[in-house]
Every structure is written in structure tokens, then in C-alpha cells.
C-alpha positions as CSV (number, residue, x, y, z in Angstrom):
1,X,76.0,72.1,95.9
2,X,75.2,75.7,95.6
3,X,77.6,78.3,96.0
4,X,77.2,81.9,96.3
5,X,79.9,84.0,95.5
6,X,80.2,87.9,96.9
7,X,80.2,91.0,94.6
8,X,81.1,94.6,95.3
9,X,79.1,96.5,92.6
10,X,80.3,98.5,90.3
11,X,77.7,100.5,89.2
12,X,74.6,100.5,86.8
13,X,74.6,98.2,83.5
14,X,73.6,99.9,79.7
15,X,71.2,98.6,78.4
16,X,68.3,97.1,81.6
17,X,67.5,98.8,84.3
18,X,67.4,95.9,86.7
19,X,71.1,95.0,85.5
20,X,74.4,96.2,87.8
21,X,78.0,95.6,87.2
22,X,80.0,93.8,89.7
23,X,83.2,92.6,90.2
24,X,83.3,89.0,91.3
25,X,86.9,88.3,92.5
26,X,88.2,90.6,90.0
27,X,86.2,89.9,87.2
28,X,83.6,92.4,85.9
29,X,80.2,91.0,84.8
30,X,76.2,92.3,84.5
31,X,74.3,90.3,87.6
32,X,70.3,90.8,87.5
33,X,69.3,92.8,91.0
34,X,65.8,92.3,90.5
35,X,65.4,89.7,93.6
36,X,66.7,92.4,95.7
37,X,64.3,95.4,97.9
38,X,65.9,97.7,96.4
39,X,68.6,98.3,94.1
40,X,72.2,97.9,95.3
41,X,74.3,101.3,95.1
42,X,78.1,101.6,93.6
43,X,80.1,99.9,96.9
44,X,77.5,97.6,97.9
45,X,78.4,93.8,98.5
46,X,76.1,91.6,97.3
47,X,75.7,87.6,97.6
48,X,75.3,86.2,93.9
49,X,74.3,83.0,92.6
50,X,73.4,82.4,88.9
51,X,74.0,85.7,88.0
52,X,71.6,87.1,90.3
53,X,71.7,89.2,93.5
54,X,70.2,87.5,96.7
55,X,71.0,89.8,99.4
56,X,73.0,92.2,100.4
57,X,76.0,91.9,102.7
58,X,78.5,94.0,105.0
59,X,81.8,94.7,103.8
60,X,83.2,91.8,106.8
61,X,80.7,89.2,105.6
62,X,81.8,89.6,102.1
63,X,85.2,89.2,103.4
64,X,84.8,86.2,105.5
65,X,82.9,84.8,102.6
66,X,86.4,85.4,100.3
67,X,88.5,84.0,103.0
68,X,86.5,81.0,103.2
69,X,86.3,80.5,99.4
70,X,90.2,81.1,99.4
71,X,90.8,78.3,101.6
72,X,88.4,75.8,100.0
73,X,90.1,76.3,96.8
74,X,93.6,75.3,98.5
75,X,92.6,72.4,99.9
């Protein structure tokens, strides 16, 4: 199974340009952004998987996407 987990970036990453912080359900972490257009500006949602960015998403698809992953994880 693959899961992809949304992002709200946080902004740009030391060190490698195609690096971004993101916080993934409260926890901070680089993701890679190359796959992506363009790069993602402080705000943006993203869908990650792997550590990398696959697309970006609206602010009510990255919500549905938490509510959804909230109510897998209490079943």
C-alpha cells in the first residue's frame, strides 16, 4: 500500500536548493520538491510520499486527506 501524507511547507531547507521544510502532522522534516512544476511557496500544501513532493493540494484537500488519515488510524 502506498500512502501519501499532506504537508503545509514551511519554508526553504539550508543546505539544497530543491529541499523545503514541511510539517507533516506536526512534525518538521526536509521533503525533496524537485518532482514538482515549480517550487512550493511557505503555506503551500503538498501531497508527500517518500520524502518527496508529488503535487500540490488546496488547503480543503489537505484537510480531507487529515480527516481521513484520522479516522483510519481509529479504526
Amino acid at each position: 500500500m502506498c500512502l501519501g501524507l499532506p504537508a503545509e511547507i514551511i519554508g526553504p531547507h539550508e543546505g539544497h536548493p530543491d529541499l523545503m521544510v514541511a510539517d507533516i502532522a506536526g512534525v518538521r522534516r526536509a521533503i525533496n520538491t524537485s518532482l514538482l512544476d515549480f517550487p512550493p511557496e511557505s503555506g503551500d500544501w503538498v501531497l508527500v510520499h517518500m520524502g518527496f513532493a508529488l503535487s500540490l493540494m488546496t488547503p480543503a484537500e489537505a484537510e480531507d486527506a487529515r480527516a481521513m488519515l484520522n479516522i483510519m488510524a481509529a479504526e
